[in-house]
N, C-alpha and C positions, 0 to 999 in steps of 0.2 A: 533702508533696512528696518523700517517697523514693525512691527506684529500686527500680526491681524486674526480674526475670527473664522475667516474661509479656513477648512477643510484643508481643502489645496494651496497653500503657500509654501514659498521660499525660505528655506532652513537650513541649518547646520545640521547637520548629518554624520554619525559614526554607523559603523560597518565593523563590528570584533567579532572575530573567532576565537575558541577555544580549543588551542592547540591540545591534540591529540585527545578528543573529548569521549570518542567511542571507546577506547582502552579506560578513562575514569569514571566513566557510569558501568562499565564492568567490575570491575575494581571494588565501584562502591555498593554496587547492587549488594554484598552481603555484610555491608560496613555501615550501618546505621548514623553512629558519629561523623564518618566523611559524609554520605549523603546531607545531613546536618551542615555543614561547616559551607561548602559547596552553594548550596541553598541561600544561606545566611552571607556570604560573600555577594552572589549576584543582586539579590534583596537591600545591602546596604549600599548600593551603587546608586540607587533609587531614590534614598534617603538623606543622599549630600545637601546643603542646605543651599539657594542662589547667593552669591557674593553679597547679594543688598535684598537680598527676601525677598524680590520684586516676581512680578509671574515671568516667566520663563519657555511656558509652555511643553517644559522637559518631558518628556516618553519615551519608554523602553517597550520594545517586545520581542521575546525570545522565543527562538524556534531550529531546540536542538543543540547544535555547536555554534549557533550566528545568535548575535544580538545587533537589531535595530534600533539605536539611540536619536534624539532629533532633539531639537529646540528653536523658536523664532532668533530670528536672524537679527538680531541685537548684540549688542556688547553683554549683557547678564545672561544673554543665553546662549554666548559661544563661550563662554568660561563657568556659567550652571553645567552647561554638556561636557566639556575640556575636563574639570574637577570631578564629576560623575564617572569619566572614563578612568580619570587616572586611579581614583579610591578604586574602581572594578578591576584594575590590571591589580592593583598593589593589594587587595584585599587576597586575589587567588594567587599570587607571587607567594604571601604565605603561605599559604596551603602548596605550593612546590607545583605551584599549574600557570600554564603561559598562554598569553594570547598577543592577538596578531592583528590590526585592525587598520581602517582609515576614516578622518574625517573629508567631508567633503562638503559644497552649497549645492543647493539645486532644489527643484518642486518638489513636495511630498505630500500625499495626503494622508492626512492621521488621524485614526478615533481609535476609543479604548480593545476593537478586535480586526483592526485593518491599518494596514500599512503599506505605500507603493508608491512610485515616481523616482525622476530622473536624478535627485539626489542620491538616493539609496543605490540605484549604477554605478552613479559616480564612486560614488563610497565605497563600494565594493571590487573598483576597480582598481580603489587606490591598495586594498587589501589582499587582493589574489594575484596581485601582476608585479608590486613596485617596494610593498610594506616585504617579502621574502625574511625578514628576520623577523624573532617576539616584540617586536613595538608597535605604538598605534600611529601611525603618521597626519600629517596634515599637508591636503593640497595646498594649492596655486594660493588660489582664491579666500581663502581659510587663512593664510598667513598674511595676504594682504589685506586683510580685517583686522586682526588683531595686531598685524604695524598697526594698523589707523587709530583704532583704539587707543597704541600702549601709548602714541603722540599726543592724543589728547585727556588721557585719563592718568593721572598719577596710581589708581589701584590697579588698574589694567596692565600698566606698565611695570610693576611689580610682579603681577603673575607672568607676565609675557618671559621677563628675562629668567627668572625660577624656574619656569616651569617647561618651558623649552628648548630642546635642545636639536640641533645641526650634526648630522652625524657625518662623518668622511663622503659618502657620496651624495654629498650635497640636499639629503632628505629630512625635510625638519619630522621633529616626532616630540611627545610624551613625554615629559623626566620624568620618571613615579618611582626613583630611589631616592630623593630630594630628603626626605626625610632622615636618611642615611648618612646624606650630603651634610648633614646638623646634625649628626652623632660626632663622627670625624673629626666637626670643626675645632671641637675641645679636644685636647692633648691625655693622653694619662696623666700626665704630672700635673697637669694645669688643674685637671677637677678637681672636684670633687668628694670626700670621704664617700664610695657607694656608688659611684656614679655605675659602677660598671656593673649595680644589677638592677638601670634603667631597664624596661620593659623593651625599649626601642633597641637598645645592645643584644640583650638578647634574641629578639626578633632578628635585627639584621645579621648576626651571627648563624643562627638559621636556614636561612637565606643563603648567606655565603655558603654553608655547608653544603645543602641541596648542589647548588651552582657548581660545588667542587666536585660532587658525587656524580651530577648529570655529566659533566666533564670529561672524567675517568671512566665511566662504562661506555662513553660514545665514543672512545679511542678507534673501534672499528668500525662504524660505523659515520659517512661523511657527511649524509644529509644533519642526520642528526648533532654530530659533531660540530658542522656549520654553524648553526643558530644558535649552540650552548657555545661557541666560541665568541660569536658575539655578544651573547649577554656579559662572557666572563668579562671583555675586553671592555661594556662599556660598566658594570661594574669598577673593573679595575681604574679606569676613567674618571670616570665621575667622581666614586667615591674616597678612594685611596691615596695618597700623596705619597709616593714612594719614597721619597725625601728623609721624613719622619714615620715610616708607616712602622717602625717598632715602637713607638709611642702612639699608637693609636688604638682607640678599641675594635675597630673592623680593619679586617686585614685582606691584602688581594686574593684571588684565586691564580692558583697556578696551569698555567697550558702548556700543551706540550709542544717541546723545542725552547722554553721558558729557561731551562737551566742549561750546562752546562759541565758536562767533567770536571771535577777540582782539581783532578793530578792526571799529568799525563800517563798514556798506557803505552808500552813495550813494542817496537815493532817485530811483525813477525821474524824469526830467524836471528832476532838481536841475541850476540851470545849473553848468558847469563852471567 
């Protein structure tokens, strides 16, 4: 798994899309500050730093609603690319925008205006065929590296269990609410004087909002509904401890079928 100087080698590979991208470059076309923001999101994906500063090899290039991420196929540079993807989901999560991605290994050749090979296939298979909800997932191969890793690295091993998670049908992906995951873990009582006009509270409050709102207008709608019911779900997951969630600063989002009638109603023709 070393790095090398050929053109063409063997690399870790992301494949994201940008859910529903044509409706927000319409949108922003007459919105200066979203055009802005937008920009400044995919730009600071670019910008993550490698776990150990080491070269990495990391590159991006975007074309449209797809981004092509890559890095040699080392331990610093499946989690230089892994930490890159997740600041680019969690950067546009802000801004109330989703994407949809996969990691994958395989050959790639790459210079600063070219990009192709059997990675970016794969990568892209794993996104249009298997990833069907907003997260960035990770193949086969991709997950039996970073086992290898978390085995023999104690920093590896750190990001491994943080930062990844196993959703119900068996498909590893992304955590990029983690940050959320450590708003939560402190109590109202427990903080703080203030605590609760952290920047990260209000952010993930946000967040929840959005999630709430995309929720409720896709009541009619089921494709759409789908994938905002899994965000809700792995939100409510992840982040919320139902337990205690009235002592917490982020609270779940509500789905429908979620509640319940409090008091029973009348059958018909019951005399009064």
């Amino acid at each position: 798994m070393s790095a090398t100087t050929d053109p063409y080698e063997m690399r870790y590979v992301g494949f994201v899309d940008i859910l529903g991208f044509g409706a927000l470059v319409e949108a922003a076309h007459a919105q200066p500050e979203r055009r802005k923001a937008i920009a400044e999101a995919l730009k600071t994906a670019r910008e993550v730093d490698a776990p150990h500063n080491g070269e990495t090899g990391l590159s991006f290039h975007f074309f449209s609603d797809s981004i092509i991420a890559s890095a040699h196929r080392t331990e610093d540079g499946l989690w230089h690319l892994l930490l890159a993807l997740d600041s680019l989901a969690h950067n546009l999560l802000v801004k109330d925008i989703w994407v949809r991605g996969g990691v994958a290994v395989g050959g790639v050749y790459v210079d600063p205006d070219l990009v192709f090979g059997t990675g970016i296939n794969r990568a892209y298979a794993l996104e249009s065929t298997i990833a069907v909800h907003p997260r960035i997932i990770l193949g086969k191969q991709v997950m039996k590296d970073a086992e290898e890793y978390a085995r023999t690295s104690a920093w590896s091993e750190n990001y491994f269990v943080s930062r990844i998670r196993r959703d119900t049908d068996g498909v590893n992906y992304l955590h990029y609410l983690v940050d959320y995951v450590a708003v939560n873990g402190t109590t109202i009582s427990e903080a703080t004087k203030g605590a609760e006009e952290h920047p990260l509270v209000h952010q993930g409050n946000a967040i929840r909002a959005a999630l709430q709102k995309r929720i409720d207008d896709a009541i009619e709608n089921p494709a759409i509904y789908a994938k905002a019911k899994w965000f809700a779900q792995y939100w409510n997951d992840a982040v919320v401890n139902r337990n205690i969630e009235a002592d917490l600063f982020l609270k779940s989002i509500a789905l429908a079928g979620s509640s319940n009638t409090t008091s029973p109603l009348p059958f018909r023709g019951t005399p009064g």
